[in-house]
DOZAMAR-111911 format. One record per residue: residue in three letters; x, y, z of N, C-alpha, C, O in turn. Coordinates in steps of 0.2 Angstrom, whole numbers, plus 5000, padded with zeros to 4 digits. Atoms other than C-alpha are relative to their C-alpha. Example, Ala and Ser with C-alpha at 12.3 -4.5 7.8 and 13.67 -1.06 7.14 Angstrom:
<nodes>
Ala500449945000506249785039500450065000500950055003;Ser499649944999506849955036499650055003499950115004;
</nodes>
This chain:
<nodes>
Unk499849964994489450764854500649975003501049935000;Unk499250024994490850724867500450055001501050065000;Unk499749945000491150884872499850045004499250045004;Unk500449934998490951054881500650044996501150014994;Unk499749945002491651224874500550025003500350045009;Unk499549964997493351294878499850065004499250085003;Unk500349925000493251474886499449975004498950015005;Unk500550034999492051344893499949935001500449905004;Unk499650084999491751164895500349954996500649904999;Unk499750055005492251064880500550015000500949984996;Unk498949995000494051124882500249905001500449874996;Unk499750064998494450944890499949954996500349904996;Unk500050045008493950854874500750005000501149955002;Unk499449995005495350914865500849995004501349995001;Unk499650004995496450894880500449964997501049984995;Unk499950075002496750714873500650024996501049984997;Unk499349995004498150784861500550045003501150055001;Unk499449974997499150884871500349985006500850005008;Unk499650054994499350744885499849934997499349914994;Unk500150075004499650574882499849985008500150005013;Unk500250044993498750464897499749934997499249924993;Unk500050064999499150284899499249965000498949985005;Unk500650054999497450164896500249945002500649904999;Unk500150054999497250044907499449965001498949995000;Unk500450034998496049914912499550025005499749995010;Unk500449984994494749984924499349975000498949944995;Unk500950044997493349924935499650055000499850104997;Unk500549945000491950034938500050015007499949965011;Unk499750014994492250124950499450065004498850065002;Unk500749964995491250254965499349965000498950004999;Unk500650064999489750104966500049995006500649985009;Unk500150054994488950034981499549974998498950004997;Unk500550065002488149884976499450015005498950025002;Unk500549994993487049894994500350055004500650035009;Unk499849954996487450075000499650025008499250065010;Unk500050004991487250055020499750055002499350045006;Unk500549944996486450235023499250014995498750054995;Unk500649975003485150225010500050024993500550024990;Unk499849975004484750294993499850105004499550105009;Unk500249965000484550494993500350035007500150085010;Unk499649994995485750495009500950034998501350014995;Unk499349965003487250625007500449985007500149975012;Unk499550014996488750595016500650054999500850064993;Unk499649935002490150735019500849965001500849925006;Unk499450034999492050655016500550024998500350084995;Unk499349964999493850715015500350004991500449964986;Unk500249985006494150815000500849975000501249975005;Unk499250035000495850734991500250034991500150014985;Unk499550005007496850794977499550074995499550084989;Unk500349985004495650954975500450065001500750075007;Unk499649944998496551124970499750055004500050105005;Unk500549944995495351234980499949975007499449945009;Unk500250014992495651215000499450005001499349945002;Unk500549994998493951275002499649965000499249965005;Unk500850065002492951144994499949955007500249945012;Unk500350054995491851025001499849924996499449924992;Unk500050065004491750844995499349965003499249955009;Unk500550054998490250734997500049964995500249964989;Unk500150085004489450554993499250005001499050005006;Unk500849995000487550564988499949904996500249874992;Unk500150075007486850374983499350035001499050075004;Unk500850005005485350354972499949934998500449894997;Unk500150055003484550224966500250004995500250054992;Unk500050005007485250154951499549994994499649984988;Unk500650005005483450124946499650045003499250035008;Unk500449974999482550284945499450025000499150065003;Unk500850015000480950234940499649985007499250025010;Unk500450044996480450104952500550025009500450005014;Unk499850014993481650154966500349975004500449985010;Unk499850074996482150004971500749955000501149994996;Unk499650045002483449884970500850035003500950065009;Unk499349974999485449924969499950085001499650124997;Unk499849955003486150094975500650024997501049984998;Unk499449975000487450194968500150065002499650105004;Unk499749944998488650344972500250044997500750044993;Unk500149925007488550514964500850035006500850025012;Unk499549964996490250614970500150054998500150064991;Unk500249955001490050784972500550045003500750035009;Unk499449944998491350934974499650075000499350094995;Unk500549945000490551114979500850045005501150045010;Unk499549924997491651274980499550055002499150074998;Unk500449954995490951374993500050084996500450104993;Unk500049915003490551574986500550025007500650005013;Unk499249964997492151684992499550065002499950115005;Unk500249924995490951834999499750015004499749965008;Unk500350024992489951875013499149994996498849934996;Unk500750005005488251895002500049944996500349944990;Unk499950065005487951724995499049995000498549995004;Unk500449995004486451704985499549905002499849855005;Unk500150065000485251554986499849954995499449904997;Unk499950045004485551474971500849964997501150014998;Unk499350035002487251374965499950004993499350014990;Unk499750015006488151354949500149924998500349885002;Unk499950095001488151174942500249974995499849964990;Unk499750035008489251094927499649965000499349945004;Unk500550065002488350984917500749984994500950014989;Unk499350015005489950904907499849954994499449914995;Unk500350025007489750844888500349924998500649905003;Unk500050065003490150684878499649974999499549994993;Unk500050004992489050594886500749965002501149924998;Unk499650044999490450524896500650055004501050015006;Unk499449964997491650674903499650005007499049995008;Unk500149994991491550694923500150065000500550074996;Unk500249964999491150854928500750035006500950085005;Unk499449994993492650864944500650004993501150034995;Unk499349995003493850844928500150084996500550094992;Unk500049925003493351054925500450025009500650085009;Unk499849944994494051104944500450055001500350105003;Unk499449955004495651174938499750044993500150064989;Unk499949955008494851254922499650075003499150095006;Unk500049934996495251434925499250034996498850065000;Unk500549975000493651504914499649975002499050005001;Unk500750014995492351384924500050045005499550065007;Unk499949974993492951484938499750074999499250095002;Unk500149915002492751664932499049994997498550024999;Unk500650005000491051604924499450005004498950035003;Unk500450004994490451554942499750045006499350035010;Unk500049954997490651714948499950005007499450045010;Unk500150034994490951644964499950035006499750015012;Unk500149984992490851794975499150015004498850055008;Unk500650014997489151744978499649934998499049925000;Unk500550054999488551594974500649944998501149954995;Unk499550054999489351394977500249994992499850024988;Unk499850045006490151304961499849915004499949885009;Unk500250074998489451124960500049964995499649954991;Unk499550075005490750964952499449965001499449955007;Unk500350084998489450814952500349964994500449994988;Unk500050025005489950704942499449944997499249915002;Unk500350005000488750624933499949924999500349894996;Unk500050065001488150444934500349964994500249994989;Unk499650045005489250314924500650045000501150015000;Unk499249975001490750454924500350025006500050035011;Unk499549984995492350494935500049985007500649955007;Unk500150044995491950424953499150025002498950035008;Unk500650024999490150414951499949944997499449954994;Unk500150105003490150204945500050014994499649984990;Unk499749995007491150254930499749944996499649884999;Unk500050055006490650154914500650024996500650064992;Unk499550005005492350114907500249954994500149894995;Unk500050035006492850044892500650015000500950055002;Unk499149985004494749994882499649974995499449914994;Unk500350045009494049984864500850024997500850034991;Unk499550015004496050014860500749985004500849995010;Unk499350044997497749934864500149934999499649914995;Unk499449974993498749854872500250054996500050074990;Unk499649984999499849944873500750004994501050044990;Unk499650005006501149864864500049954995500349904994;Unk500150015010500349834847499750094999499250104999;Unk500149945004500350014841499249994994498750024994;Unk500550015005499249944827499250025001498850054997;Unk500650014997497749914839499650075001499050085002;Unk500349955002497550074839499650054996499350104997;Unk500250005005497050084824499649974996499749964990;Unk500650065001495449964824499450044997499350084993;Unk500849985004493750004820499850055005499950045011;Unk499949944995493150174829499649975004499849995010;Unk500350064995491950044839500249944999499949914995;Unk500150065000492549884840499749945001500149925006;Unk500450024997491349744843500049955005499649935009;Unk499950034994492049634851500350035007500150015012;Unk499949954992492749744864499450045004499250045010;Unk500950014996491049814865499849965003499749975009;Unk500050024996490649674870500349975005499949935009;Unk499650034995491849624881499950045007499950025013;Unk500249954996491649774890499350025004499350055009;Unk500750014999489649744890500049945007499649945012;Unk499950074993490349574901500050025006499750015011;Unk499850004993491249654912499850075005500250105009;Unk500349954996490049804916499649985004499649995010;Unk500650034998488549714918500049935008499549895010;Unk499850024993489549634934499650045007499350015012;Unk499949994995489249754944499250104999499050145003;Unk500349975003488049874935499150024994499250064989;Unk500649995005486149884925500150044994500250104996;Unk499549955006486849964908499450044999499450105001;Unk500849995000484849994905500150095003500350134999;Unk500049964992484950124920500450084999500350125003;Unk499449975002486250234912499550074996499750084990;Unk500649975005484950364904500250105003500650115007;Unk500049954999484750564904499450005005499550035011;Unk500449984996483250544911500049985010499750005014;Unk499950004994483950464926500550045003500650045009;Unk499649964997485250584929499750075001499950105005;Unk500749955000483850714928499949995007500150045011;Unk500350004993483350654945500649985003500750015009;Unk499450014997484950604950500350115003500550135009;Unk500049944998485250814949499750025004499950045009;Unk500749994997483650834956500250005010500350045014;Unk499750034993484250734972500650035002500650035009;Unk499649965000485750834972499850075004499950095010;Unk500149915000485051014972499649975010499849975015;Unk500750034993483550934987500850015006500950055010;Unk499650054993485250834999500150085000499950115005;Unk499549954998486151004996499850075004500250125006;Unk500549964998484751105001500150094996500250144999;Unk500149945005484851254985499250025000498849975002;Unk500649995003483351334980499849984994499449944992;Unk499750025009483751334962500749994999501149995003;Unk499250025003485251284952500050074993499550084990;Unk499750005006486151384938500449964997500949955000;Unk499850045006486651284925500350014993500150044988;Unk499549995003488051274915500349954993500949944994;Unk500150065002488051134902500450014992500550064989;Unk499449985005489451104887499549934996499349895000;Unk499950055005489050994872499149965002498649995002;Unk500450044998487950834877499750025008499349995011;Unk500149974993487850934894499450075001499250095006;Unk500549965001486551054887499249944998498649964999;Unk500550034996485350914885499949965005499449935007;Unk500450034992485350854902499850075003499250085004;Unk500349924999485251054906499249994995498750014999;Unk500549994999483751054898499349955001498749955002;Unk500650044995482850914902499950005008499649965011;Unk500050014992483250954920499250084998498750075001;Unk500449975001482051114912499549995001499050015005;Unk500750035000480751034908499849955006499349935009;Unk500450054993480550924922500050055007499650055011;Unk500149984992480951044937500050084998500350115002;Unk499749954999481051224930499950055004500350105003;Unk499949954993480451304946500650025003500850075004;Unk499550035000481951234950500750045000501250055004;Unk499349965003483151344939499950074999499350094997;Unk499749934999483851514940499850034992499450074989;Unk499749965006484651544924500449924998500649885002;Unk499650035003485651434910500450024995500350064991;Unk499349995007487251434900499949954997499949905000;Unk499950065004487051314886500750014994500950074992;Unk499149965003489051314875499849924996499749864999;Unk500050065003488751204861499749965001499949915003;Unk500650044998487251154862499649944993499649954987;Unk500650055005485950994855499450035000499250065005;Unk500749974999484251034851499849915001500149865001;Unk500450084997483050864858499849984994499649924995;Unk500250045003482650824841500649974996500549934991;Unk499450055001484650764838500149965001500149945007;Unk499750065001485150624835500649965000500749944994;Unk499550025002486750554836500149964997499549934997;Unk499349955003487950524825499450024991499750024985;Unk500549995006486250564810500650094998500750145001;Unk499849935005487050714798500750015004500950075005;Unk499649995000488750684805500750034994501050084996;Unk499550015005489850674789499750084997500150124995;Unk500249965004488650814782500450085005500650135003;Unk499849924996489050944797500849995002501050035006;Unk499150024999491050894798500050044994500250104994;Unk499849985005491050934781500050084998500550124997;Unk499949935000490151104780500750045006501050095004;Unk499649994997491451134796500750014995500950064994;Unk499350015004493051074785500150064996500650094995;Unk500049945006492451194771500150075000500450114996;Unk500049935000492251344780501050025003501450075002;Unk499249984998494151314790500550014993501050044992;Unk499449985005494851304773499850044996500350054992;Unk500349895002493951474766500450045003500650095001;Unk499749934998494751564779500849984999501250034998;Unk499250015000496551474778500050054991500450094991;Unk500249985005496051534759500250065001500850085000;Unk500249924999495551714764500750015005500650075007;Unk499549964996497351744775500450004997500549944996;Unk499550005004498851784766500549935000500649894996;Unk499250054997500251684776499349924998499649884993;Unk500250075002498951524773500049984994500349934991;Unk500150025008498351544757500850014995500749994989;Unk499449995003500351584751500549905000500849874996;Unk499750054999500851424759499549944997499849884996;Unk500450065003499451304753499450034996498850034998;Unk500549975006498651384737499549954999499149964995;Unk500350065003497851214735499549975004499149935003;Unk500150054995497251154749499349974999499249925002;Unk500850035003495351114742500449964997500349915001;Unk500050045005496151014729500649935004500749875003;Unk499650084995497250904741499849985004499849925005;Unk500650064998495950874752499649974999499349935003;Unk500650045002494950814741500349934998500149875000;Unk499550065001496550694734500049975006500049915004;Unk499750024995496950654751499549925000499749864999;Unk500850054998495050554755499949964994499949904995;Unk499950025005495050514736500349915000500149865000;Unk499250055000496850404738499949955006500149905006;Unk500150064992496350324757499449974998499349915000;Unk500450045001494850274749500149904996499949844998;Unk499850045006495550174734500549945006500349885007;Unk499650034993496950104749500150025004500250085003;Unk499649974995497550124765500550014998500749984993;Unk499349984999499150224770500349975004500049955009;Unk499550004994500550164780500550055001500850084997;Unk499549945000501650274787500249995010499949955013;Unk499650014994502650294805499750065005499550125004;Unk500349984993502050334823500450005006500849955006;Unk499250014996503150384839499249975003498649985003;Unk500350044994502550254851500050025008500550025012;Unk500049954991501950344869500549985002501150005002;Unk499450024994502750234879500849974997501350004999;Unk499750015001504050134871500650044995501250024993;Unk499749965003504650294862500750004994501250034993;Unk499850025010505250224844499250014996498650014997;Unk500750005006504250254828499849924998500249874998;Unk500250065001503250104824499650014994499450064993;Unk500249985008502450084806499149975001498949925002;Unk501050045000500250074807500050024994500450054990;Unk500549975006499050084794499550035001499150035006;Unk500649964998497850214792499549984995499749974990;Unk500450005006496250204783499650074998499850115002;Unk500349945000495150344777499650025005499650085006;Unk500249984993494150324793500450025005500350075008;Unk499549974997495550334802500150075000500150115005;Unk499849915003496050524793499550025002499450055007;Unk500749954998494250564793499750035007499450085009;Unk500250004992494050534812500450065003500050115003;Unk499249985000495750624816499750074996499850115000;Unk500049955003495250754805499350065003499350125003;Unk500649954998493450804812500150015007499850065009;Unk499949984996494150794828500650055001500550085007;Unk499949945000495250914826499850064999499950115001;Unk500649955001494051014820499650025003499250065000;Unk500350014994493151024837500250055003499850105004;Unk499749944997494351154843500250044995500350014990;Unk499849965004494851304834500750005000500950024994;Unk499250025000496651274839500349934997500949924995;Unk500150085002496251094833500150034991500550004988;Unk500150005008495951164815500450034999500750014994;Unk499349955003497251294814500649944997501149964995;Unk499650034999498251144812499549944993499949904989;Unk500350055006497051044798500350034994500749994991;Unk499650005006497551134783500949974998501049954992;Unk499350045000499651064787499749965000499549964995;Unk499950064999499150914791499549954994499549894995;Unk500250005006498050894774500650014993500749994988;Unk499549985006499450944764500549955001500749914996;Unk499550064998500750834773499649934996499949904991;Unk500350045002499550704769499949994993499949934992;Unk500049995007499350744752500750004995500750004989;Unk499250035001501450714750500049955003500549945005;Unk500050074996501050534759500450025005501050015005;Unk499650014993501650584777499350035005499050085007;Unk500749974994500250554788500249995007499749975011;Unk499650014993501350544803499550055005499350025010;Unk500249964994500550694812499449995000499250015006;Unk500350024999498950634809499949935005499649925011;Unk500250054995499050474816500349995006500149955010;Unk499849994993500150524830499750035001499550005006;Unk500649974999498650654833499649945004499549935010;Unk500550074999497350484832500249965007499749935010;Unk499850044996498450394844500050035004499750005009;Unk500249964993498350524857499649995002499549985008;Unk500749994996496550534856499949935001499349935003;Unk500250074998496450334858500249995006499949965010;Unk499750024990497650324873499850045005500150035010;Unk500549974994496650434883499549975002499449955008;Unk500750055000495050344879499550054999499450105003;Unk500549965003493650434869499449995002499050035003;Unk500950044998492150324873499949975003500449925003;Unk499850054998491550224884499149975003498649995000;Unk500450004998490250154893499450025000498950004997;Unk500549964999489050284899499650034990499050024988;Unk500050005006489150344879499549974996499150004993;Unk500450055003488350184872499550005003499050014999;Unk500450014998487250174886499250074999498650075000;Unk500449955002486450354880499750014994499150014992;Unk500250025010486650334862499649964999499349974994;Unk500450065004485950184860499249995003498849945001;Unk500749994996484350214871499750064995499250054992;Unk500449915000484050424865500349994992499850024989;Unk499649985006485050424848499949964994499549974989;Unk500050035005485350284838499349974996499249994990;Unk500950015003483550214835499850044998499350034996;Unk500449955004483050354828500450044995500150104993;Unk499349985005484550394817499549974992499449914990;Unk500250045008483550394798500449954996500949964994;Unk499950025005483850244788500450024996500949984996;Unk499749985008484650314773500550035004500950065000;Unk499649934997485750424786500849994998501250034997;Unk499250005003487450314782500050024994500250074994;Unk500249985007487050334763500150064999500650074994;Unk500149945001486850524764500850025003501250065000;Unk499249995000488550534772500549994998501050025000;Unk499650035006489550424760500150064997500650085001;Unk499749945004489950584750500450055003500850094999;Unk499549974996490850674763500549975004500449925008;Unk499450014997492650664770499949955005500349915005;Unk500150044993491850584785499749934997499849885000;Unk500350045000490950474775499449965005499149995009;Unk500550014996489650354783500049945006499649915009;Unk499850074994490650224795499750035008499649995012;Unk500149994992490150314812499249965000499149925005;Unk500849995002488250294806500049925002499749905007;Unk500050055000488550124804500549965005500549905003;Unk499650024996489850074817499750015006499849965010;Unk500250014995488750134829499449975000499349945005;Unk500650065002487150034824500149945003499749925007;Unk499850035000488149914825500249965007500149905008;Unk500249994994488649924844499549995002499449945006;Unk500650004994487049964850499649944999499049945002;Unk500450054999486449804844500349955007500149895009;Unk499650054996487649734856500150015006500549975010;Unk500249974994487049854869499549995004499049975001;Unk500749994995485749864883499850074998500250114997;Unk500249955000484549984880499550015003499049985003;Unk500649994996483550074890499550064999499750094994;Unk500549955001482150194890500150074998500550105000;Unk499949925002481950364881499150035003498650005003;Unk500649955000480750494888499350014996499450044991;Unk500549965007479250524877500350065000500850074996;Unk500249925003479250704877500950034998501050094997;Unk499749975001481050714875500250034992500750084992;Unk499649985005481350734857499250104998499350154994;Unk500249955000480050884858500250055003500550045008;Unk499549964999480551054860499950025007499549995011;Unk500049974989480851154879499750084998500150124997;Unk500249944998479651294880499950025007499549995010;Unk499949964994480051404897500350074999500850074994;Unk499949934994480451574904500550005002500750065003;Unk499649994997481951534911500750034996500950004991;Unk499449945004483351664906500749934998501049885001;Unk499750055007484351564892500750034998500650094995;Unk499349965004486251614886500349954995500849924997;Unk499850065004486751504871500550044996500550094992;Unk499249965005488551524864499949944994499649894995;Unk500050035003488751444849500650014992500650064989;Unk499449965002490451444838499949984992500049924990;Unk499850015006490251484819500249944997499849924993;Unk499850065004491251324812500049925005500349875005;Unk499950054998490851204823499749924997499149924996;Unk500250065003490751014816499549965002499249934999;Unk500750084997489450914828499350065003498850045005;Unk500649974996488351084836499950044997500250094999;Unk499749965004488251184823499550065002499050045005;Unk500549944997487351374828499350004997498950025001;Unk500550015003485851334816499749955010499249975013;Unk500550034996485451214833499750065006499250075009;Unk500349954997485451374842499550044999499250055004;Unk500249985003484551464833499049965003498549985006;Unk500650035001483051324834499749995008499249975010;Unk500350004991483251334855499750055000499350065005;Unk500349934996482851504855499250015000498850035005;Unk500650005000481351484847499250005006498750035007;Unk500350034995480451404862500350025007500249995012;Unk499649964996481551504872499950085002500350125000;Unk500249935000480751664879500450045005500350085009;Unk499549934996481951764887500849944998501249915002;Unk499350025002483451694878500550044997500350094997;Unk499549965006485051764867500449934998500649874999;Unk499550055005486051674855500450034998500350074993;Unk499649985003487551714852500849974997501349955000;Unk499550055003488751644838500650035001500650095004;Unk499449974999490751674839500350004992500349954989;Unk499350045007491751674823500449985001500850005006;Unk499550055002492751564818500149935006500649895006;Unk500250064994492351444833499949945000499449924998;Unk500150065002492451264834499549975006499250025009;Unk500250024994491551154848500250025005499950035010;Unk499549964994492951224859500250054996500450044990;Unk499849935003493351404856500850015001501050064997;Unk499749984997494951414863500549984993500549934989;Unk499650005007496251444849499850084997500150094992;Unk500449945001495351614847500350085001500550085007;Unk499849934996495951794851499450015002498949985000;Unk500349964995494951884862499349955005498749975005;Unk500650034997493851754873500050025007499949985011;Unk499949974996494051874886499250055002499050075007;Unk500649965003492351954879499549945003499149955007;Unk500550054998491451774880500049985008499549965011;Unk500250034993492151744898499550065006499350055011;Unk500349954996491351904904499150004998498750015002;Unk500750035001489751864895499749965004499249975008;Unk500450064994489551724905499950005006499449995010;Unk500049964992490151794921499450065000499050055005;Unk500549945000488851954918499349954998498950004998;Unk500550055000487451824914499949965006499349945008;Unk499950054993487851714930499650075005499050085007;Unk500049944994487851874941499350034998499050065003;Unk500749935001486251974934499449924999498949955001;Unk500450045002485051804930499750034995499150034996;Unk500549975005484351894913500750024994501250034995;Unk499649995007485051924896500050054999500550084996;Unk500249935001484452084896500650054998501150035001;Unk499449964997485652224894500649984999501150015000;Unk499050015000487252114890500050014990499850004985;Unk499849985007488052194876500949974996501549974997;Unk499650055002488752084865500450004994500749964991;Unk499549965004489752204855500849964998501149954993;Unk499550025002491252134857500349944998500949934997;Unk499850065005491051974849500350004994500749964991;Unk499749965006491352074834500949984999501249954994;Unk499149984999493252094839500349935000500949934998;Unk499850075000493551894841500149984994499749974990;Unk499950015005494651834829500549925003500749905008;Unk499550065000495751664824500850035003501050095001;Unk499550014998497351654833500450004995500750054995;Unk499850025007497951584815500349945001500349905005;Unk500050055002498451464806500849955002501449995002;Unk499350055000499951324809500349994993499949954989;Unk499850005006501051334793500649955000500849934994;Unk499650075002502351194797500249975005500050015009;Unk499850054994503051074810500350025005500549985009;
</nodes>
């Protein structure tokens, strides 16, 4: 996971390559070690640096331990754009943002959240979610400095930075505490301070499991849900990683096949990508990288995890893959330039951090099969995630999993699940298995779709699905014809 859907919420995933942002050292920040008013006490504060005059800003604390209640709080920061009409509804709109680990306030600016919220009747509501963005961020630098180029190009967890980062959270923070189930009440607490009736719920990636365990715990509760590349409770991360990248990879180089302008320019492309992983196996590459800041090329090594990383994460977006067949080929002439300039982007953003571990390694990893690296070793991705994260989590706090989470969410509550044909980590099979338990649901897949759809022609069709699903609370009646008509952008054919 790490992600919401373009057209949706995982757009900001992918962002990571098209801006370079500076990693620096951060403390963990929106925390009140002894918040002065109390837990479950909202406070209303001056909204700063948000594009919407309207909005309304507040500071909700909560226990940071939900079970018992007791002890430290901390502070949820919560952004609510008012409905623009006179008829306002009494339910809200609620991002649930994916990774785990994206902040929910970093969608304010994204123009299809807006149009989904269908705002002239009901509020839109930013929280960000415990551990992210100014809710007592869990941050992490598992890459840099800065200037060693190389360093970022370490191990996709490293453990000593794990732990060093484990040092310097658990200052000011219970890593334990970091859980869905406590963000479950922490929403809970939210919807109550702000007095809704219900919530609509809007959940991208890892944001469709806190959507539906917020179901299963309160669905009096909830209206209606959008789930956008969704997990089913019986996922596990990163279990069947390398196998579902793969099928992913297979199907974008079918269609690069099936289109003239691609298939004319890279008749081969199976057989170089298979050389590519082959040849990074036997050794690493080295090859030249422009350096963000000091803006000269600097010469790293890449390994096969490296490409493979790099590889499935462009894969995530459909605008991301148009761009994998070039950079497979390039690769395959030894110039892994645009790769690992890609890689570099998404390191100096920062990919993982904190909250991430503390999800994974409580709800995921422990229950990751045995044999699960083994069974991935045969694919491009290989099986380094499987065991890189084990590995981690042994050097993590881990806290409590729900019983009943990994079993399925039977309810009533009107269900809209998007789901994009080729996506690498959510693949539409999980849609399929929510429906099931899903009595007043639709599923509906996109072609050619990745975890973020945008890269697509016509998602003009899916933002109106969403909006006419928000506005009616029922699947009923939405005519899903024009999914048909959505097709690939195309393909990137050279530099």
């Amino acid at each position: 996971m790490r992600a919401a859907a373009a057209g949706g919420l995982a757009g900001a995933l992918l962002a990571a390559w098209v801006a370079v942002t500076a990693c620096q050292s951060r403390a963990p920040a929106g925390g009140d070690a002894n918040a002065a008013a109390g837990a479950d006490a909202l406070r209303t504060e001056p909204c700063v640096g948000i594009p919407d005059p309207t909005a309304r800003c507040h500071r909700l604390s909560v226990h940071e331990d939900q079970t018992t209640r007791r002890g430290r709080t901390i502070s949820l920061r919560i952004v609510v754009l008012p409905a623009t009409g006179r008829e306002k509804a009494n339910d809200a709109v609620v991002y649930l943002a994916g990774g785990p680990g994206q902040a929910a306030t970093e969608f304010l600016g994204d123009a299809s959240i807006a149009v989904t919220a269908a705002r002239e009747h009901r509020d839109a509501i930013y929280a960000d979610q415990r551990g992210t963005g100014d809710s007592h961020a869990l941050l992490c630098d598992f890459y840099g400095p800065p200037a060693d180029p190389q360093s970022y190009f370490d191990a996709f967890l490293p453990i000593d930075k794990v732990k060093s980062c484990r040092g310097t959270l658990e200052r000011d923070a219970d890593l334990a505490q970091y859980t869905t189930s406590a963000s479950v009440e922490d929403l809970e607490a939210i919807r109550r301070a702000l007095g809704y009736q219900q919530l609509t719920l809007v959940g991208g990636s890892y944001g469709t499991r806190l959507a539906m365990e917020y179901v299963r715990r309160y669905e009096s509760h909830v209206r209606a849900v959008i789930l956008e590349g969704p997990v089913t409770p019986a996922n596990h991360v990163p279990e069947h990683f390398g196998r579902l990248a793969e099928h992913a990879l297979n199907g974008v180089l079918a269609e690069c096949l099936a289109t003239e302008p691609c298939a004319r320019v890279f008749p081969r492309i199976r057989e170089e990508a298979r050389e590519v992983f082959e040849r990074l196996q036997r050794a690493p590459a080295k090859t030249t990288v422009a350096h963000p800041w000091a803006r000269r090329p600097a010469e790293v090594t890449l390994t096969r995890d490296h490409v493979a990383e790099a590889i499935r994460y462009l894969l995530y977006s459909t605008a991301g893959a148009s761009r994998v067949p070039l950079y497979l080929h390039e690769g395959f002439g030894s110039d892994f330039s645009p790769i690992a300039s890609f890689l570099m982007r998404w390191r100096v953003r920062g990919t993982f951090d904190g909250l991430y571990l503390s999800i994974t390694c409580a709800e995921d990893v422990p229950f990751v099969g045995a044999a699960a690296a083994d069974a991935d070793e045969p694919t491009f991705l290989g099986g380094y995630r499987v065991r890189q994260q084990r590995a981690a989590c042994e050097a993590w706090p881990r806290g409590t999993k729900s019983a009943s989470s990994d079993a399925p969410v039977t309810s009533r509550v009107p269900v809209l699940i998007l789901s994009g044909a080729l996506d690498p980590v959510t693949p539409p099979e999980n849609g399929d298995v929510l429906a099931r338990t899903l009595s007043r649901s639709l599923h509906v897949r996109v072609p050619s779709g990745g975890h973020a759809l945008y890269g697509l022609n016509g998602l003009d069709c899916v933002d109106g699905l969403k909006r006419a699903f928000v506005e009616r609370g029922t699947v009923e009646g939405l005519d899903t014809s024009c999914v048909r008509g959505i097709t690939r952008a195309g393909f990137v054919l050279s530099q």
